[in-house]
C-alpha positions as CSV (number, residue, x, y, z in Angstrom):
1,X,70.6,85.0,149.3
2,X,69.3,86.3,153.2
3,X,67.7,83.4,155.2
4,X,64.3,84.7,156.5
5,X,65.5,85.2,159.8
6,X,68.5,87.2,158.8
7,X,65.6,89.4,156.2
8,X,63.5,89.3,159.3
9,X,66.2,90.9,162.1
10,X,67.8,93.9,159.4
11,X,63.9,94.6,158.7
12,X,63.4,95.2,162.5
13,X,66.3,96.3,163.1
14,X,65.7,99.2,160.3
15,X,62.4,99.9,161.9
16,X,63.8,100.1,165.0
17,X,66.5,102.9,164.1
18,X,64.1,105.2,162.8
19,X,62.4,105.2,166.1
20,X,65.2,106.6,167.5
21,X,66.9,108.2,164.7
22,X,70.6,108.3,165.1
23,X,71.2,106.2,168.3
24,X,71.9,102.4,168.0
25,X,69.1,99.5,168.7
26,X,69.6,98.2,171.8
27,X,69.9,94.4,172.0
28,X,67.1,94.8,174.7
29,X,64.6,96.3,172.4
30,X,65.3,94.0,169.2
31,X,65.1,90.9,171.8
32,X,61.8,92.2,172.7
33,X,60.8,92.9,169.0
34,X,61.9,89.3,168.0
35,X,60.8,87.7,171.2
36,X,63.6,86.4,171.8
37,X,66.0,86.2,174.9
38,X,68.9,88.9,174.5
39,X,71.8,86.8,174.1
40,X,70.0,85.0,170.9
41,X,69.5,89.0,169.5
42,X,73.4,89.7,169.8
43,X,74.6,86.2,168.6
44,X,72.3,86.9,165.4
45,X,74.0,90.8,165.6
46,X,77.2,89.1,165.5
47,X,76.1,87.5,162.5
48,X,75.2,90.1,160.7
49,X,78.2,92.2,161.7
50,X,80.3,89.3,160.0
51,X,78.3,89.5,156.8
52,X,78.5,93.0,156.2
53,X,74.9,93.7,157.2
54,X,75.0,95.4,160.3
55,X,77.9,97.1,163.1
56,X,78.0,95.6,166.4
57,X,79.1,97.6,169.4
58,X,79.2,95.4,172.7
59,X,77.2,96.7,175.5
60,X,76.3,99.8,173.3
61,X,74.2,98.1,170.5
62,X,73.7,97.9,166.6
63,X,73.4,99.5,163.9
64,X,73.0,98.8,160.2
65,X,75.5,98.7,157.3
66,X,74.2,100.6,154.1
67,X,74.2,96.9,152.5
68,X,71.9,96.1,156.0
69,X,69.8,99.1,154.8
70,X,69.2,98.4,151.6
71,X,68.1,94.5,152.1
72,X,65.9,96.2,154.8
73,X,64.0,98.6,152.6
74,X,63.9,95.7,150.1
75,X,62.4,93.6,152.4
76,X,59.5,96.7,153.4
77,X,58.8,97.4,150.1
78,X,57.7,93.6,149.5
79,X,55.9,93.4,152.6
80,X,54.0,96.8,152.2
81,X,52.8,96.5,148.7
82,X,51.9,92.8,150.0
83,X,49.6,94.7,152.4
84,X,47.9,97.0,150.0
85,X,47.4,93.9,147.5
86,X,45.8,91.6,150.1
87,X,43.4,94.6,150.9
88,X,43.1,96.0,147.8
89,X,42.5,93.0,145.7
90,X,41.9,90.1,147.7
91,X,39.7,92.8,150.0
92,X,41.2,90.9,153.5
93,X,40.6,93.1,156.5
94,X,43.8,95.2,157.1
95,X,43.7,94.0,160.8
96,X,44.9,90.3,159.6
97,X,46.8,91.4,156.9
98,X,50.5,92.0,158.7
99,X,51.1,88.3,159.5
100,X,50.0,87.3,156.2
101,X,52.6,89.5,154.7
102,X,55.3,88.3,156.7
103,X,55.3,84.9,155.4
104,X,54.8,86.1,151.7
105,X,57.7,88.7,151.4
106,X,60.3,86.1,151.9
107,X,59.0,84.5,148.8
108,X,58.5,87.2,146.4
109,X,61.3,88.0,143.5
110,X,62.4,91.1,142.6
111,X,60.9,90.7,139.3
112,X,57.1,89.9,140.7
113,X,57.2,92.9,143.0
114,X,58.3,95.0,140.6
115,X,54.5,94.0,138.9
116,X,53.2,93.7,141.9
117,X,53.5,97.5,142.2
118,X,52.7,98.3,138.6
119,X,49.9,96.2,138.8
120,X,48.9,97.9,142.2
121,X,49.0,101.8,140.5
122,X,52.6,102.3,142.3
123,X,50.9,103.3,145.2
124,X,53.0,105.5,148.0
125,X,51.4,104.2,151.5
126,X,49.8,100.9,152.4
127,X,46.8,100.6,154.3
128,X,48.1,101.3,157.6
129,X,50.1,104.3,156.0
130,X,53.2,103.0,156.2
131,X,55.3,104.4,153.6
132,X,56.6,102.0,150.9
133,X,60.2,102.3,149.7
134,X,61.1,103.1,145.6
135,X,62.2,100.5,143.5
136,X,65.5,102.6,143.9
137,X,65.5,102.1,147.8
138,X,64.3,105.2,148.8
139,X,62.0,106.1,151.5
140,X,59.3,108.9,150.6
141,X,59.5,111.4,153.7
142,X,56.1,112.8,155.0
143,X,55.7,115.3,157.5
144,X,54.2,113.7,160.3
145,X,53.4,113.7,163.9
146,X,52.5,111.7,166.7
147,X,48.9,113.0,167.6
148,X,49.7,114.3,171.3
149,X,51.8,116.4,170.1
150,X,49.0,118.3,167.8
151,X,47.7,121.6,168.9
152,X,44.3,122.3,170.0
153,X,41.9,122.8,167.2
154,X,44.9,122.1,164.5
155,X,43.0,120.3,161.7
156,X,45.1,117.6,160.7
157,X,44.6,114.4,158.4
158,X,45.6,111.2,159.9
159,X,48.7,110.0,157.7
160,X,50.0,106.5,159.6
161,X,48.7,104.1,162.3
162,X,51.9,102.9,163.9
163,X,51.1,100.1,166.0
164,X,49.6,96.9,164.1
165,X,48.7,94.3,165.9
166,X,44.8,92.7,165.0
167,X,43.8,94.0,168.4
168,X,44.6,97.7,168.4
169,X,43.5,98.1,164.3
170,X,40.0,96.7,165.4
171,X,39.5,99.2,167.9
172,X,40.7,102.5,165.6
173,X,38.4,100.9,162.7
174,X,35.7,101.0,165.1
175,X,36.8,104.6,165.9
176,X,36.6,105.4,162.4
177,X,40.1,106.7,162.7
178,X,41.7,105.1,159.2
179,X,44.6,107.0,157.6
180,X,42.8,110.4,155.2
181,X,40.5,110.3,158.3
182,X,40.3,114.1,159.1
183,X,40.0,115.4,162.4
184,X,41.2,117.8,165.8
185,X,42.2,118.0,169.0
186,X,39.4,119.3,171.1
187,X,40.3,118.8,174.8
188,X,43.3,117.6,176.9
189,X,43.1,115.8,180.0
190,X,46.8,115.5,181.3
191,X,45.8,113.8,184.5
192,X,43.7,111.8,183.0
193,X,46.2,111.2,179.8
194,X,43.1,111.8,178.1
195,X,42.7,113.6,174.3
196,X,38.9,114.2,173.0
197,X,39.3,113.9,169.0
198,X,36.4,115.0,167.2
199,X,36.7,113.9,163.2
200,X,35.4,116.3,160.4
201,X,32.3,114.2,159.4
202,X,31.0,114.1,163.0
203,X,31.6,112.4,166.0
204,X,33.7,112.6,169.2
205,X,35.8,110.2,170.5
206,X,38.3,109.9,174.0
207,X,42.0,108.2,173.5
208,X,44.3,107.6,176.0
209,X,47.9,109.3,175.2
210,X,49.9,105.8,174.9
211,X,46.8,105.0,171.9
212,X,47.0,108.2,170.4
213,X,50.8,107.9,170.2
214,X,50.9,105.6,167.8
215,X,48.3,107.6,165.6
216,X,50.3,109.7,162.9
217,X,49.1,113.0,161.8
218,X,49.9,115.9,159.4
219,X,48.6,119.0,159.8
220,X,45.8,120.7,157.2
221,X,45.5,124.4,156.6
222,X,42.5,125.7,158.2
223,X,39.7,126.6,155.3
224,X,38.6,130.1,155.4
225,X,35.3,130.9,154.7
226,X,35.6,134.4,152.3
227,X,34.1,137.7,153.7
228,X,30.4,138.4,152.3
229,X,31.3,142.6,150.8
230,X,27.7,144.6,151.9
């Protein structure tokens, strides 16, 4: 059975990967993600690589093993449907939820979060929009992208907030940019790395580019209004 610190580095280290799909995790960016010096990242690397869970390649980086991959998306699924239960049921706000769920999913069985989701409706995002892996280990794929790159006057539906620290989730709730939130891209500003986002109820709001990077879109087809016949 993983420790929590080994559950805790092949989760990042998954999360990591798909940031940079097909390159390895450099032992810079999963020391930074762990805070944690670098050489404590590649001695813990070097322990995973010995247990089958990950590949380590000196001064190049890491990668996982399909065993590393599967314990990771375990390990996501727990913490994920974590999330939607503490907001769901237990109605905690979803900008305190994260840290909460990262002490739980170490203790939950495969059994109870097998309930957990039947119980929950088997939902396929948590409230961040995060997608939550199958039972089977499989990651649903959605079609989304970063909001800088939307075009002008693209209606799109905000489909994942990336970045989830208390902080930065206060500030889009106050935006009133949640995940179903639709909206568009009005204006750029590319000296001032400015976008002006105007949502569908109403409302206009400015985001810097590095904030709306971690805002997660997919696009909507536009609604067209029918032609009155004379």
């Amino acid at each position: 059975m993983a420790t929590s610190t080994v559950e805790n580095y092949v989760k990042q280290l998954y999360l990591l990967e798909q940031e940079r799909p097909g390159a390895p995790v450099l032992m810079g960016a999963l020391a930074r993600a762990m805070r944690v010096v670098p050489g404590t990242a590649t001695t813990m690397v070097k322990a995973l690589a010995k247990a089958g869970l990950a590949r380590h390649m000196p001064r190049v980086g890491a990668r996982l093993s399909p065993a590393g991959e599967r314990l990771a998306l375990q390990i996501l699924r727990k913490h994920r449907l974590l999330e939607m239960f503490l907001v769901q049921t237990l109605g905690l706000d979803w900008s305190e939820i994260h840290e909460e769920a990262e002490l739980l999913e170490h203790a939950l069985s495969d059994r109870l979060v097998d309930r957990l989701d039947a119980f929950l409706g088997h939902p396929r995002v948590d409230p961040h929009g995060d997608p939550i892996p199958s039972a089977a280990g499989r990651m649903p794929a959605r079609a989304a992208i970063p909001l800088p790159d939307l075009p002008v006057d693209q209606p799109a539906r905000i489909a994942r907030i990336t970045r989830q620290d208390s902080e930065f989730l206060q500030f889009i709730h106050a935006a009133g940019l949640h995940p179903g939130t639709s909206l568009r891209v009005k204006r750029r500003d590319p000296a001032a790395d400015l976008l002006a986002i105007a949502r569908a109820e109403g409302g206009e709001i400015s985001l810097g580019g590095n904030a709306a990077g971690h805002i997660l879109v997919e696009k909507e087809t536009p609604v067209r209004t029918p032609r009155t016949k004379h």
